[in-house]
N, C-alpha and C positions, 0 to 999 in steps of 0.2 A: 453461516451468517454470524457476522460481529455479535453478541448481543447486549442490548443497551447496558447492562452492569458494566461492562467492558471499558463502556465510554463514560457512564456515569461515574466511574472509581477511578478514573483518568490511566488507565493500565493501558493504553494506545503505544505508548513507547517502549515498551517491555519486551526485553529481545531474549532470545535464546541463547546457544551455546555459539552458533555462529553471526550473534549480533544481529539475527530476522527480529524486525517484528512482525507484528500480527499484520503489515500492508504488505511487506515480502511476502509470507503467507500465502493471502489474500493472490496475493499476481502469480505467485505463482502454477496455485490452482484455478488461476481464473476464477473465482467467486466474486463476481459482479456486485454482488449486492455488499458485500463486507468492502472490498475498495472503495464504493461512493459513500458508504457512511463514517470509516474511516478517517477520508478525506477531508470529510464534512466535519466533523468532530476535531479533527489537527489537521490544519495544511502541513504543517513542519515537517510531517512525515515524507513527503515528495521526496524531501533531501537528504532522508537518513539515509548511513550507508554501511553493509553491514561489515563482518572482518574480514572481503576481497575487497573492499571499499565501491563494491556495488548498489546502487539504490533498487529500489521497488522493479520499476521501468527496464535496467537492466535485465533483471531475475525472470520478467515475465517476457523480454525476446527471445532470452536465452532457452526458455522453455515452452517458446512456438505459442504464447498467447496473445493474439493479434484479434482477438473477438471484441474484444474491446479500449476503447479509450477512454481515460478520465479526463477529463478537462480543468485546467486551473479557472474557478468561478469570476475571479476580477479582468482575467485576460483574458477569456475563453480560449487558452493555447492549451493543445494536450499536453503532460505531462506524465502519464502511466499508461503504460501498455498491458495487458494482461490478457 
C-alpha cells in the first residue's frame, strides 16, 4: 500500500529507471488499494507513460491483472486495469 507520506510529499510521479511510477507499480502487482489512492491523489497519472510509452492500464494487461478496474470519478469510464 501507497503510504500517505508518499501522497502528502507529492512523490506520486516519481518514476524509476524505466519511467514506472508508483501507479505502473501498483498495476502491475495488482495492489488494489495503492491504485485507488493513487488515483485519488493524481488523476494525471492515468496518462503517464513510461520509456515503452506504455501507461498503467497497458502494464497491468500485459501482466494478466483483470481483478480489477479503476474508474475515471467524473466519468465513471474505466481507465486502469490491474
Amino acid at each position: 500500500m501507497v503510504s500517505q507520506f508518499v501522497i502528502d510529499c507529492n512523490l506520486t510521479k516519481v518514476e524509476d529507471w524505466w519511467q514506472w511510477t508508483l501507479l505502473h507499480h501498483a498495476a502491475h502487482v495488482g495492489d488494489l488499494e495503492s491504485l485507488q489512492a493513487l488515483i485519488t491523489a493524481d488523476q494525471e497519472l492515468i496518462n503517464q507513460v513510461d520509456s515503452q510509452g506504455k501507461t498503467a492500464l497497458h502494464r497491468a494487461a500485459q501482466w494478466g491483472r483483470g481483478s480489477c478496474v479503476v474508474r475515471d470519478t467524473s466519468s465513471n469510464l474505466p481507465v486502469a486495469i490491474s
